[in-house]
C-alpha positions as CSV (number, residue, x, y, z in Angstrom):
1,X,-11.5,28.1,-59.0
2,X,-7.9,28.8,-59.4
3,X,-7.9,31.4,-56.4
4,X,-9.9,27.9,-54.2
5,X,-6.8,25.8,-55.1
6,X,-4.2,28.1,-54.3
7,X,-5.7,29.0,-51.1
8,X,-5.7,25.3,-50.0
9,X,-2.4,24.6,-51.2
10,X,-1.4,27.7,-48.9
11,X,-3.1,26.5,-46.0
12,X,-1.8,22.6,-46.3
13,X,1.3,24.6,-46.4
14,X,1.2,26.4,-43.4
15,X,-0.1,23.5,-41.9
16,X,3.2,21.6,-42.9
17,X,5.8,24.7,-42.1
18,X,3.6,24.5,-38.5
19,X,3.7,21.2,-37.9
20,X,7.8,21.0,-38.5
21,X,8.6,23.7,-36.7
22,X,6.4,22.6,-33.6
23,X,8.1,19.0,-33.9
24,X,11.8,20.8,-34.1
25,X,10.5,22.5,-31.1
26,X,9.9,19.7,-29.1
27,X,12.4,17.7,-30.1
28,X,14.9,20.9,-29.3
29,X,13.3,21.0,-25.7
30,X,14.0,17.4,-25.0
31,X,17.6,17.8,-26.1
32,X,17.6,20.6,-23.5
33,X,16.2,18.0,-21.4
34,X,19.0,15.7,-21.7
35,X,21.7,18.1,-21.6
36,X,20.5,19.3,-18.6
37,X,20.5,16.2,-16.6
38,X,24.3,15.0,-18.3
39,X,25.2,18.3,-16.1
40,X,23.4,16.5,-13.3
41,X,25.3,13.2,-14.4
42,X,28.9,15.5,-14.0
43,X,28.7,16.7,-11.1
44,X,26.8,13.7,-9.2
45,X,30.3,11.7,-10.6
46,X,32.4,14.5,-9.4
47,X,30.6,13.7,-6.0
48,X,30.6,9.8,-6.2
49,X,34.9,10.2,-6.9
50,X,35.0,12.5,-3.8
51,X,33.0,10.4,-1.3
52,X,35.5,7.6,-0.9
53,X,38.5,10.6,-0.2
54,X,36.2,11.3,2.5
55,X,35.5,8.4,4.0
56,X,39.4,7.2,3.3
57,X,40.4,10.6,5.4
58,X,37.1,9.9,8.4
59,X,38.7,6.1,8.4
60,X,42.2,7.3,9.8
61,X,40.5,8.7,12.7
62,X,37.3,7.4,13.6
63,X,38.2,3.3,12.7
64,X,35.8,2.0,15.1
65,X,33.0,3.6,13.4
66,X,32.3,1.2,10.6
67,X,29.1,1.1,10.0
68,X,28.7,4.4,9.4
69,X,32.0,3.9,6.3
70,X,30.2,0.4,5.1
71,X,26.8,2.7,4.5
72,X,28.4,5.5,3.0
73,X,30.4,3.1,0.5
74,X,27.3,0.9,-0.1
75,X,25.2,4.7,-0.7
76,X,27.6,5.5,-3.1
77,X,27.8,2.2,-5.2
78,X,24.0,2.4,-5.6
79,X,24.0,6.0,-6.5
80,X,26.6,4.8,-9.5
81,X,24.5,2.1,-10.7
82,X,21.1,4.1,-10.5
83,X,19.7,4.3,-14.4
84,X,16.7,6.2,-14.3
85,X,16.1,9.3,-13.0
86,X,13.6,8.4,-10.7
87,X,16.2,5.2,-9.1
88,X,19.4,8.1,-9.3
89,X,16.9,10.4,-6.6
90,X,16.8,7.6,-4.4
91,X,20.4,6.7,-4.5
92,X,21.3,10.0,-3.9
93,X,18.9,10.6,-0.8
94,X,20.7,7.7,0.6
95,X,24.0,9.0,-0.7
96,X,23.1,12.4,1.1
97,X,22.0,10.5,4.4
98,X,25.1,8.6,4.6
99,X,27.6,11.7,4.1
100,X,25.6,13.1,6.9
101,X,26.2,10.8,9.1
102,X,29.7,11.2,8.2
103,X,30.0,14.6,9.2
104,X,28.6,13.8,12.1
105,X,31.1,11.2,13.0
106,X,33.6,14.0,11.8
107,X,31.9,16.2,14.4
108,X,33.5,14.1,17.4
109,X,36.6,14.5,16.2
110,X,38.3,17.9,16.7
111,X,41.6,17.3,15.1
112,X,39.9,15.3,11.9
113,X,38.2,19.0,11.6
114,X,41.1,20.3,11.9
115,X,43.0,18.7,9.2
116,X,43.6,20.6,6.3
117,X,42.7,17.6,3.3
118,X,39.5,17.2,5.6
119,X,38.7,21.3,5.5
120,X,39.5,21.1,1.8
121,X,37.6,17.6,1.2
122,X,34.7,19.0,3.1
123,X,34.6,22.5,1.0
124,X,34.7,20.5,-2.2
125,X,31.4,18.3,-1.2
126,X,29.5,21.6,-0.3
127,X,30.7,23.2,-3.5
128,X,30.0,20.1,-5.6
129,X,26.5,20.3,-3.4
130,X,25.5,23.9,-4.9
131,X,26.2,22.8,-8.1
132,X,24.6,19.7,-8.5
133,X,21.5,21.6,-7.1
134,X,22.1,24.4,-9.4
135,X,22.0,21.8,-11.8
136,X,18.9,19.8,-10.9
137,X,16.7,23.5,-11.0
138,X,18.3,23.8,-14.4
139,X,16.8,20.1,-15.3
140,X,13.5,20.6,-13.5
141,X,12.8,23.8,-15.4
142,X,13.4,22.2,-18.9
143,X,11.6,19.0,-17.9
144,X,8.7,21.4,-17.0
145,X,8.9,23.4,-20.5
146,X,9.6,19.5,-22.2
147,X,6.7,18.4,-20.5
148,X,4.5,21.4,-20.9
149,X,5.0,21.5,-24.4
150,X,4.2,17.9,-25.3
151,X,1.0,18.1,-23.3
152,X,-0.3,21.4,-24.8
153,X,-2.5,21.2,-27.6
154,X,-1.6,20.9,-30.6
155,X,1.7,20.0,-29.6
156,X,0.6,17.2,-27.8
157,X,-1.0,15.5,-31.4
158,X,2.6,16.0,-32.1
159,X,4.4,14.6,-29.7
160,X,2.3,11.4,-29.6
161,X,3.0,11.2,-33.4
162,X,6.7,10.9,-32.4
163,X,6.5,8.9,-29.5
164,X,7.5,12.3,-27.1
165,X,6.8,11.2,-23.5
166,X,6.7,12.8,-20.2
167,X,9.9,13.2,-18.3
168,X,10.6,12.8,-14.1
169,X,11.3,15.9,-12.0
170,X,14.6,15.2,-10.3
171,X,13.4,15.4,-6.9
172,X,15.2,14.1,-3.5
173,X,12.5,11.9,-1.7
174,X,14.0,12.5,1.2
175,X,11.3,15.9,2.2
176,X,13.2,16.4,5.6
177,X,16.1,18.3,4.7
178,X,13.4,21.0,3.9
179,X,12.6,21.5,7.7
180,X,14.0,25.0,9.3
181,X,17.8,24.5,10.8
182,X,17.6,25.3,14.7
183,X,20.7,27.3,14.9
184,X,21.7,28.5,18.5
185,X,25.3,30.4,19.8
186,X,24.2,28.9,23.2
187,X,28.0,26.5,24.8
């Protein structure tokens, strides 16, 4: 009878010791979760302080061309008010459309290029760019582990115990920008 007892109160135990650690688990994964994406929030402000340098510096040269300034300052206002993930992926497509058609307004102008705060302006958006996508894989990948582990049994018992939900991918809806680049040395 004794050895009946003990051998349940070892197995509630185990039970108990599984259960925490699986919960610190989760609950460690969804702090990864939002660490990740406050290294998304850095860099993305790092780019929101740099856009108006760059427009500022297009302005000088290109002032006639103020629609293309009103939508890169209007892209970047809603890409600092954007709250969720899902509204700051948006924002940022539009952000990313606008600073296109920036360069490309650049583009006409040969000594804008040729400027050094423009060259220097211009390397610090593409640097910024790398990292913030550096940073979004490193977000998607602990979303995906977040996610997978409060959807796996028994984790997923768990997790709706604690009120764990699902997190967003931080994905660019813009699906475009994934189309080949036709490059040609033709003049």
């Amino acid at each position: 009878m004794i050895i009946v007892v003990i051998v349940v109160v070892v197995l509630i135990l185990l039970a108990v010791f599984y259960y925490i650690g699986k919960r610190n688990s989760i609950i460690a994964s969804r702090n990864r979760v939002d660490e990740s994406w406050s290294g998304i929030d850095v860099q993305l402000k790092r780019r929101h302080d740099l856009v108006p340098n760059l427009v500022e510096t297009v302005k000088g040269y290109a002032s006639h061309e103020s629609e293309v300034f009103e939508k890169a300052t209007k892209a970047r206002a809603e890409a600092m008010s954007a709250q969720s993930v899902q509204d700051t992926a948006t924002a940022e497509t539009k952000l990313t459309g606008a600073l296109t058609d920036l360069r490309a307004v650049a583009e006409n102008y040969p000594t804008l290029r040729a400027t050094e705060n423009f060259q220097q302006l211009s390397r610090n958006l593409s640097e910024l760019e790398d990292e913030i996508q550096a940073s979004r894989r490193i977000y998607n990948s602990n979303v995906q582990s977040y996610n997978t582990d409060i959807q796996q049994f028994p984790g997923s018992i768990i997790a709706n115990q604690g009120g764990f939900t699902a997190r967003q991918y931080f994905e660019l809806e813009d699906k475009g920008d994934r189309e080949p680049v036709a490059v040609s040395f033709d003049k």
